[in-house]
C-alpha positions as CSV (number, residue, x, y, z in Angstrom):
1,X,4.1,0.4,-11.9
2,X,0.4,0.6,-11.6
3,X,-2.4,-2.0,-13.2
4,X,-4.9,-1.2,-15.3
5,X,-7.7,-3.5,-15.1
6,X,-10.5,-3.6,-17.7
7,X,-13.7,-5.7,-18.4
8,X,-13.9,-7.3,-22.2
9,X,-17.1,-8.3,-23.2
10,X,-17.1,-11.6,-25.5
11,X,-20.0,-11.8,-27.7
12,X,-21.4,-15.6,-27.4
13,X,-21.8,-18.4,-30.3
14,X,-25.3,-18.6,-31.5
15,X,-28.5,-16.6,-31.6
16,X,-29.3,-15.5,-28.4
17,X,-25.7,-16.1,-26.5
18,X,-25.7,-14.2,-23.6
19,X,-22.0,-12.2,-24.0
20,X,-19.0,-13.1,-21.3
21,X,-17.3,-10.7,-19.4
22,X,-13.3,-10.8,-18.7
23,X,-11.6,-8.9,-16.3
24,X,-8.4,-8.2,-17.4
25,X,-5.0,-6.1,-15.8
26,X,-2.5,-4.7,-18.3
27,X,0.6,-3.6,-16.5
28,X,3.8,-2.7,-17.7
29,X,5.3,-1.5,-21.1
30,X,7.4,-2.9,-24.0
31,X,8.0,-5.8,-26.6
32,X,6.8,-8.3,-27.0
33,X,4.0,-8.3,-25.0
34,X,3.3,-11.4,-22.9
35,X,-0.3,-12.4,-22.6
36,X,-0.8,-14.8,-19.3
37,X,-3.4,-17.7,-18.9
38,X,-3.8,-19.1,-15.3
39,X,-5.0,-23.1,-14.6
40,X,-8.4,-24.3,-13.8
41,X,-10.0,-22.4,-10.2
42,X,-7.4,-20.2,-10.4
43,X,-6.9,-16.6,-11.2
44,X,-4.8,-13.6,-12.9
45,X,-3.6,-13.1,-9.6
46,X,-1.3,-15.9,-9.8
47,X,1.1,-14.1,-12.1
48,X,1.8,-11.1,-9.7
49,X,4.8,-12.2,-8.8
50,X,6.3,-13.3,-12.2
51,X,4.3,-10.0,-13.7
52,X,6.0,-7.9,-11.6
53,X,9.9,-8.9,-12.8
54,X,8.7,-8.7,-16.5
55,X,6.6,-5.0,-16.2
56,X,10.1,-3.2,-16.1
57,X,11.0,-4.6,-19.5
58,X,7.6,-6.0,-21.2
59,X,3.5,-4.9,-21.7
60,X,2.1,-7.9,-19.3
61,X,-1.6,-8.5,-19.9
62,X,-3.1,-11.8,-17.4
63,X,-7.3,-12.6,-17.4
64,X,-9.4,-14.4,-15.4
65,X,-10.7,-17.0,-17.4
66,X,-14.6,-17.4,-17.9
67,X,-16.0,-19.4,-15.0
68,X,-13.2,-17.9,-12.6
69,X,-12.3,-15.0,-10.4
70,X,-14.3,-11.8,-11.6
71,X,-14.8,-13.1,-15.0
72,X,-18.6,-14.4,-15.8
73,X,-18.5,-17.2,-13.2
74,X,-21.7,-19.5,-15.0
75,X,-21.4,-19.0,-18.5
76,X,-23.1,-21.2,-21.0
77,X,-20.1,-22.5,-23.1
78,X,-16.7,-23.5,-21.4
79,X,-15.3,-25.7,-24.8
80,X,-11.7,-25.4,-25.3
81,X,-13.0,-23.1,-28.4
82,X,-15.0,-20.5,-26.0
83,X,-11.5,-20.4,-24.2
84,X,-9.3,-19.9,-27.4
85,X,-12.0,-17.1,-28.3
86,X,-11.6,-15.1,-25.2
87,X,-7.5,-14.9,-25.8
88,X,-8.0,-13.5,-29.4
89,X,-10.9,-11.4,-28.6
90,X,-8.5,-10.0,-25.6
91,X,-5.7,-9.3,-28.0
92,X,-7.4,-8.0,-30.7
93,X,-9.4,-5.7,-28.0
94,X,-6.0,-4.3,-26.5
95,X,-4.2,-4.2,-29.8
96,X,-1.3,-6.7,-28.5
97,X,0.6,-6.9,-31.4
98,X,-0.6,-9.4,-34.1
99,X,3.0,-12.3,-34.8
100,X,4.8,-10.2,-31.8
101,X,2.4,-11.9,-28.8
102,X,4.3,-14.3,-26.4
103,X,1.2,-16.5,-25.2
104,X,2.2,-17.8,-21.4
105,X,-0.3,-20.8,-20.1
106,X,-0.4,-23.1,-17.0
107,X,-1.9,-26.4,-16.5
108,X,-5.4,-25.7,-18.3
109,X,-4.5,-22.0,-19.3
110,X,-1.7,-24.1,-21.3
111,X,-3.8,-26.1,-23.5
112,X,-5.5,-22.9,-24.2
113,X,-2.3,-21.3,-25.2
114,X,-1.2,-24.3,-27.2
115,X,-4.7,-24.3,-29.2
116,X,-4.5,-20.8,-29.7
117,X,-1.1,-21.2,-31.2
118,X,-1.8,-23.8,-33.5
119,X,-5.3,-22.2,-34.5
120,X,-3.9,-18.5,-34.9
121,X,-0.1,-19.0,-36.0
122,X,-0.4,-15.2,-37.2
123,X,-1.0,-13.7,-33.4
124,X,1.4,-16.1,-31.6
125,X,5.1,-15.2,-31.3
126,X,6.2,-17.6,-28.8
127,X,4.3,-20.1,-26.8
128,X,5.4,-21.0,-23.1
129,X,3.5,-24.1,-21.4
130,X,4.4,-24.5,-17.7
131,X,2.9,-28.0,-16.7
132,X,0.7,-28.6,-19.7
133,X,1.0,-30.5,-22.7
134,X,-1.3,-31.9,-25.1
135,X,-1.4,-35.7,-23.5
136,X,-5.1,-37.3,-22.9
137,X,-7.6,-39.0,-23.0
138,X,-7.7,-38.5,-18.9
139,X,-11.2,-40.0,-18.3
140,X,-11.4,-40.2,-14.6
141,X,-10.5,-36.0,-14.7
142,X,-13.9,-34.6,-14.0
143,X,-14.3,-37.0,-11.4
144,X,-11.0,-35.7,-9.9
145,X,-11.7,-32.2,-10.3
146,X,-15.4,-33.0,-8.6
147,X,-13.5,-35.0,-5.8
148,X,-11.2,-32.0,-5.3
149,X,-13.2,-29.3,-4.9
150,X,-15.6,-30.8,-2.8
151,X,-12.7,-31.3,-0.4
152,X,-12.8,-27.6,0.4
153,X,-13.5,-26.4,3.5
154,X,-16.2,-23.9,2.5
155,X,-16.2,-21.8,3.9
156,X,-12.8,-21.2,5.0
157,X,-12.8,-19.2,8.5
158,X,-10.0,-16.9,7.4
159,X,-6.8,-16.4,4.8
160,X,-4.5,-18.2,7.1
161,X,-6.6,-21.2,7.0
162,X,-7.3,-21.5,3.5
163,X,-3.5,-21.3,2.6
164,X,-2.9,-23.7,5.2
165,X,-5.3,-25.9,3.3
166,X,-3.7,-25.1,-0.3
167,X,-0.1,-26.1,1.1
168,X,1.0,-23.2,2.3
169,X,3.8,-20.9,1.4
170,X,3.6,-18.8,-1.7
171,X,1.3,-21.1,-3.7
172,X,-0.9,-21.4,-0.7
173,X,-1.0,-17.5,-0.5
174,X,-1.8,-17.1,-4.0
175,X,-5.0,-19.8,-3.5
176,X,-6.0,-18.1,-1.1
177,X,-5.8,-14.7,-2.6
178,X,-9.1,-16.1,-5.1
179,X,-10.9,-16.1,-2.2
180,X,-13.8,-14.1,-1.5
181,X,-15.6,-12.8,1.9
182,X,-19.2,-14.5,2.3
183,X,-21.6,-15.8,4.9
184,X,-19.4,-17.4,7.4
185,X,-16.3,-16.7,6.2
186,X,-14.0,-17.0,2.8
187,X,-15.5,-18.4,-0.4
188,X,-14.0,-19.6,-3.8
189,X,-14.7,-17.6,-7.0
190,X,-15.8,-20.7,-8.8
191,X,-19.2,-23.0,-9.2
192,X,-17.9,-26.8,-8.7
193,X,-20.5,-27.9,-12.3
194,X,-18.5,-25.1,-13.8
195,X,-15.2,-26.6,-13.5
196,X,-16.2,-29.6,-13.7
197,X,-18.0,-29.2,-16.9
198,X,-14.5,-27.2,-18.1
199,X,-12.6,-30.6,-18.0
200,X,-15.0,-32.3,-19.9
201,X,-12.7,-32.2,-23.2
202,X,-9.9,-33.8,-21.8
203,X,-11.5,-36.5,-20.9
204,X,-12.5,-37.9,-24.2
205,X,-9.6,-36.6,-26.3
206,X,-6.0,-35.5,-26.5
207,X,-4.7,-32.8,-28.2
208,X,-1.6,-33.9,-30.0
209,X,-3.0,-32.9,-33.5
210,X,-2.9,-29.1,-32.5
211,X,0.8,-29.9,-31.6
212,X,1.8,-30.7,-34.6
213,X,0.0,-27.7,-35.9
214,X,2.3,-24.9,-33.8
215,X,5.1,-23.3,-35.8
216,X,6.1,-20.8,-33.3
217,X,9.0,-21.2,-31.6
218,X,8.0,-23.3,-27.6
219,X,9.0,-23.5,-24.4
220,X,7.7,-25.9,-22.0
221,X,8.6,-25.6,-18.5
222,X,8.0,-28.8,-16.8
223,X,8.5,-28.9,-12.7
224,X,10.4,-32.0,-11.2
225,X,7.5,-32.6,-8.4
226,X,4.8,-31.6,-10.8
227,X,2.2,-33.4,-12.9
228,X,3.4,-33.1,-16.4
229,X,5.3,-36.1,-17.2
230,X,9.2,-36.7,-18.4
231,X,7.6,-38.9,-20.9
232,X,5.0,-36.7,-22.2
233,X,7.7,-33.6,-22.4
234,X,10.1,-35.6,-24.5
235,X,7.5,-37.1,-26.7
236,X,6.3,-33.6,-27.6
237,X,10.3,-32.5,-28.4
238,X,10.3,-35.7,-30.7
239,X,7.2,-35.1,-32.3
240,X,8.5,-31.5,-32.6
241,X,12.0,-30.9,-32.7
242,X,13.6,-27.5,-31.6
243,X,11.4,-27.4,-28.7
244,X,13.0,-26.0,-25.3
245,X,12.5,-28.0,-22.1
246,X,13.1,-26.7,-19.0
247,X,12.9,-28.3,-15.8
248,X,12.5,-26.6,-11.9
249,X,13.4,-29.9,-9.9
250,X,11.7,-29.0,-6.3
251,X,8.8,-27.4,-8.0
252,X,5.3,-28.7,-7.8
253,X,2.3,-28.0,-10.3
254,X,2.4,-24.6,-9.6
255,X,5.6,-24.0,-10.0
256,X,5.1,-20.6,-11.1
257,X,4.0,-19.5,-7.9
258,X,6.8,-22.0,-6.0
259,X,9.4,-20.7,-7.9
260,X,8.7,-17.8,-9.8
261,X,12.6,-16.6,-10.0
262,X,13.2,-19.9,-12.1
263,X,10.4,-19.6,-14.3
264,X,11.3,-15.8,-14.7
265,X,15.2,-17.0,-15.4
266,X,14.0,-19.8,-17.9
267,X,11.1,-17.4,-19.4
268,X,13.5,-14.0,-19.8
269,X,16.7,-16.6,-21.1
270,X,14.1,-18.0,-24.2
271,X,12.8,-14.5,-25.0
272,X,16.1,-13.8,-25.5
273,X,16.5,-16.3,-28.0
274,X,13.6,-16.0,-29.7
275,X,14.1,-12.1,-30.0
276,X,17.6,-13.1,-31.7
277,X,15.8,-15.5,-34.5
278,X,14.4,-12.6,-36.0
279,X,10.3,-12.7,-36.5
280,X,10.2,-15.7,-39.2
281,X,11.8,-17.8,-37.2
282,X,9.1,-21.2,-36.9
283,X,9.9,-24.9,-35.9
C-alpha cells in the first residue's frame, strides 16, 4: 500500500517561537490506529518493516522527531514537553481517533509516549515501550551521547560503510538509511548540540511520577541484549500491576529493527487483548 507523507507545522511556546515542521507518513487503514515514535538520531524509517505487517490490518502513522530526519533539524526547544506537543499536535492534525490511539515508542521516542500517556489519558489507547522506561537520573548521558556521535565516521564514503559501522545487518541498514548525500560522501540528518541538548532531561531526573500517572493498558517490550534493565522492567510491573512484559532474548536496543517478526508477534498478540477489554478498560 502506498505512503502518504505530509509536513505538520507545530506552532512554538512563546512570543516569537519560530514554528517546527514534522514530516510525517500515514500508511495503511483500520482500528486502532498506531502512532510510531523512533529513538534519539533516528528516523520514521525505522518502522518500515514492522509498518508494513500492521498496514494490512491498521492506519500506521510514524514522524520524524524535531531535530531528526526531515523534521526541523535546529529547533529552539527540544524539552520532553516540545516532544509530547508534536505527538498531540500530530493526532489532532490527522484526526487519529481521540481514546482509540495505540502510542508505539523506542528508547527516547518511549519516554515520549509514556509522557504523553500519562499527560493525555483521553488520546492514548494503549501504550507500547520497546527499550524505554521511566528509570534516571543518567547524568553521564549527554556525555555519552556527545562521545557517540562524534565516533562517526563523517562522512561515511558509501551505505555499505556506514551500515558496516552501525553493526550491520537490518539495524545497520536502517542507520544507514538516515543518511544523507553531502560533500564527500554520506551525512547524518542530525546536529551533534541538538541531540545532545535532547538528553539533557534525563540527566537530572527520572520519570517515574508520569508512570504512575498512565491508566491505559502497557506493554513493554524489553530485548534480552538490550539496554533496558530486568530490574527496571519488573519495578515498573510492581509499581503498576497488570503491565505486560515481553522479552526478545537475542535482541539488542533496536530490537525492532533486529527482530521485527517478534515485536510484530508480541505487538499484534496485546492488541488483541486490549481490543477484547472493551474501551474502559485502565490499570
Amino acid at each position: 500500500m502506498a505512503t502518504g507523507t505530509t509536513l505538520i507545522e507545530v506552532l512554538g511556546e512563546g512570543e516569537g517561537a519560530s514554528p517546527v515542521r514534522l514530516y510525517v507518513t500515514d500508511t495503511g487503514t483500520g482500528s486502532p490506529p498506531l502512532l510510531l515514535l523512533h529513538g534519539l538520531a533516528g528516523h520514521s524509517g525505522e518502522w518500515d518493516a514492522l509498518a508494513a505487517r500492521f498496514t494490512p490490518t491498521h492506519r500506521v502513522v510514524a514522524f520524524d522527531a524535531r531535530g531528526s530526519g526531515a523534521s526541523t533539524r535546529r529547533p529552539a526547544d527540544v524539552s520532553r514537553a516540545a516532544h509530547v506537543r508534536d505527538v498531540v499536535q500530530v493526532a489532532e492534525t490527522l484526526g487519529l481517533s481521540a481514546g482509540r490511539l495505540v502510542l508505539v515508542g523506542q528508547s527516547m521516542g518511549g519516554v515520549t509516549a509514556l509522557l504523553t500517556a500519562a499527560a493525555h489519558p483521553e488520546l492514548v489507547r494503549a501504550l507500547v515501550l520497546i527499550e524505554a522506561g521511566p528509570d534516571g537520573p543518567s547524568p553521564g548521558l549527554p556525555a555519552t551521547i556527545g562521545a557517540w556521535l562524534d565516533s562517526w565516521p563523517v562522512p561515511f564514503p558509501d551505505a555499505e560503510a556506514a551500515a558496516a559501522f552501525f553493526g550491520g545487518g537490518a539495524a545497520g541498514r536502517a542507520w544507514a538509511a538516515g543518511l544523507v548525500p553531502g560533500p564527500g560522501g554520506l551525512h547524518p540528518r542530525v546536529d551533534r548540540d541538538v541531540m545532545v541538548a535532547t538528553v539533557q532531561e534525563n540527566a537530572h531526573r527520572d520519570f517515574w511520577d508520569a508512570w504512575d500517572e498512565v491508566r491505559c493498558p502497557v506493554l513493554v517490550v524489553r530485548a534480552g541484549k538490550g539496554m533496558l534493565t530486568r530490574q527496571e522492567a519488573d519495578r515498573m510491573a510492581e509499581r503498576r500491576p497488570g503491565t505486560r512484559i515481553a522479552v526478545v532474548p537475542d535482541a539488542g536496543h533496536d530490537v525492532h529493527l533486529d527482530d521485527p517478526a517478534a515485536v510484530y508477534g508480541e505487538l499484534a498478540a496485546f492488541l488483541a487483548e486490549v481490543d477484547q477489554m472493551g474501551p474502559e478498560a485502565a490499570v
